[in-house]
C-alpha positions in Angstrom: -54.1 -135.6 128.9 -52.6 -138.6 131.1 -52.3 -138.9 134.7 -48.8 -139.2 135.4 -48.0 -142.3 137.6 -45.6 -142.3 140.4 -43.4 -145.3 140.9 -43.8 -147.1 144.1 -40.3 -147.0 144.9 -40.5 -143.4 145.7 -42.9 -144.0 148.5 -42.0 -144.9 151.8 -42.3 -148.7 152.3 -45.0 -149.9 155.1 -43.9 -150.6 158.5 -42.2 -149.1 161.3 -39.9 -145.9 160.4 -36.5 -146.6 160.9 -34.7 -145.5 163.8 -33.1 -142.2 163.9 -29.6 -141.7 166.0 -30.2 -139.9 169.5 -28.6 -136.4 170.1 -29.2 -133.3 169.9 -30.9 -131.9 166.2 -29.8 -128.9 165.0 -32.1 -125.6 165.8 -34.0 -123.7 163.1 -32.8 -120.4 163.0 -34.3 -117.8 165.1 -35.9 -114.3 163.3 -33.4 -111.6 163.7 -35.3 -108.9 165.6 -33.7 -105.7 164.5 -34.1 -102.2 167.1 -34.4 -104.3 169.8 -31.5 -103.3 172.3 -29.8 -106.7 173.7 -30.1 -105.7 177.0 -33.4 -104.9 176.8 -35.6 -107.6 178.9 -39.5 -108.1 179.1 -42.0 -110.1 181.3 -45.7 -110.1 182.0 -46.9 -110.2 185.7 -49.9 -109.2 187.9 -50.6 -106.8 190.0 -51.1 -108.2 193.8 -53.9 -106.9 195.8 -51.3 -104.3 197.7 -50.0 -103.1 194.0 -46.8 -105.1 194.1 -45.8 -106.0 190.4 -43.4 -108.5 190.9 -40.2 -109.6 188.2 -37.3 -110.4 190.1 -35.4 -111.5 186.5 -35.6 -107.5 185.7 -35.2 -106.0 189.0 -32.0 -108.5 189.2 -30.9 -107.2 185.3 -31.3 -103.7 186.6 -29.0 -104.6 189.6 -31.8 -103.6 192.4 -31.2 -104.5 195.7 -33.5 -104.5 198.5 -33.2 -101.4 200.1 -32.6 -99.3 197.1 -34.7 -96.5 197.2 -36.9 -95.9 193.5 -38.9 -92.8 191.9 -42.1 -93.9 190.5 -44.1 -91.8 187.9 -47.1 -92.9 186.6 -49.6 -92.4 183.3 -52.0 -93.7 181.7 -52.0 -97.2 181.7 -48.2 -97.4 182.3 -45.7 -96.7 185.5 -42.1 -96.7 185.5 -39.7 -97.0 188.2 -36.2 -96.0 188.5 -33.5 -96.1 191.0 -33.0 -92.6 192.8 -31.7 -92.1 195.9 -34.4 -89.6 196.7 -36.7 -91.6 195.7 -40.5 -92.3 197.5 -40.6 -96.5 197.9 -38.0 -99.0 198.7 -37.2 -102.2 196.9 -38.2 -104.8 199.8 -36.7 -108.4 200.1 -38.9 -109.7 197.1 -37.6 -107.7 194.9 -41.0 -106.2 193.6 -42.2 -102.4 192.8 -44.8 -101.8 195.3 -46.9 -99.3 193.3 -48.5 -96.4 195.8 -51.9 -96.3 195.6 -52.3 -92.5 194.4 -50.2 -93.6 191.4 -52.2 -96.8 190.5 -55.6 -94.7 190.4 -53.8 -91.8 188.0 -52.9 -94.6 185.9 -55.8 -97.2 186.3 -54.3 -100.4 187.4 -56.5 -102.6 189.7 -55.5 -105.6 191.6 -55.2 -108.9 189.1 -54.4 -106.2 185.9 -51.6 -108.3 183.7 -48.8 -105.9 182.7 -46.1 -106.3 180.2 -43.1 -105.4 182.3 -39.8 -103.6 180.3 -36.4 -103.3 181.6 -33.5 -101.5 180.1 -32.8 -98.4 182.3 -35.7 -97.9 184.2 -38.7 -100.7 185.0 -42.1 -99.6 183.1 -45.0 -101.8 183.7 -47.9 -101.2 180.8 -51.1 -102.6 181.1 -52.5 -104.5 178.5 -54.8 -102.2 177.2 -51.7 -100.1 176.4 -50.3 -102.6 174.4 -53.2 -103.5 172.7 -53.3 -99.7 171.7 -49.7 -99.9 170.8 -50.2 -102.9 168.5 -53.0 -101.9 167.1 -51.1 -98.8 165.9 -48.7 -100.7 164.4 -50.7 -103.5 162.3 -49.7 -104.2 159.5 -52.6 -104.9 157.8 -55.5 -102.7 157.6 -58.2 -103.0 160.5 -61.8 -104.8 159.0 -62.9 -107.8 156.9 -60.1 -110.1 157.5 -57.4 -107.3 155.9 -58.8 -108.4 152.1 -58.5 -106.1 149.8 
């Protein structure tokens, strides 16, 4: 058997490249994402040493205001907040959730946790442990040695 030879005009000649025109390259296309809602809108944040989880791009989606009055209820690992005019906190000028304290010890966050922050209808902040267990749930490949057969 021969080794086949390549021609060296199919190779790029030495030197500098040659210029390309300015503008704006087209984008690759994106990866449709199918089930999630386009209205739906996510963020990560921390929680502040008074509880405040801050995310003033979903609070402004969700059309809060400060002075609208929220009902907070809490779980493991996650809290959501919706508006209700009987609700328990306000929304203050910073447009945060200030998370009662009774409510972050039934759920577990601490000061400095990251959450994964959802909007759609309501505000739900989920630790990251929760998501961990979420996507962990949902892996596509078998847990152990690498997902090999």
């Amino acid at each position: 058997m021969t080794d086949q030879l390549i021609p060296l005009s199919s190779r790029r000649p030495p030197g500098p490249r040659p210029a390309r025109p300015y503008g704006r390259r087209p984008s690759l296309p994106l990866a449709n994402s199918p089930g999630v809602p386009a209205d739906a809108v996510y963020g990560m944040s921390r929680v502040d040493a008074s509880g405040r989880v801050a995310g003033q791009v979903i609070t402004g989606v969700l059309n809060w205001r400060p002075g609208d009055r929220l009902m907070l209820t809490a779980c493991a690992g996650v809290v959501a907040a919706r508006r209700d005019p009987a609700g328990m906190v306000t929304v203050p000028t910073r447009c945060c959730v200030a998370v009662p304290a009774a409510l972050r010890h039934r759920c577990g966050l601490r000061p400095g946790d990251r959450v994964l922050r959802a909007g759609q209808d309501t505000l739900t902040a989920y630790t990251l442990a929760v998501v961990d267990q979420a996507l962990r749930a949902h892996r596509p490949v078998p847990a152990g040695d690498g997902g090999r057969p």
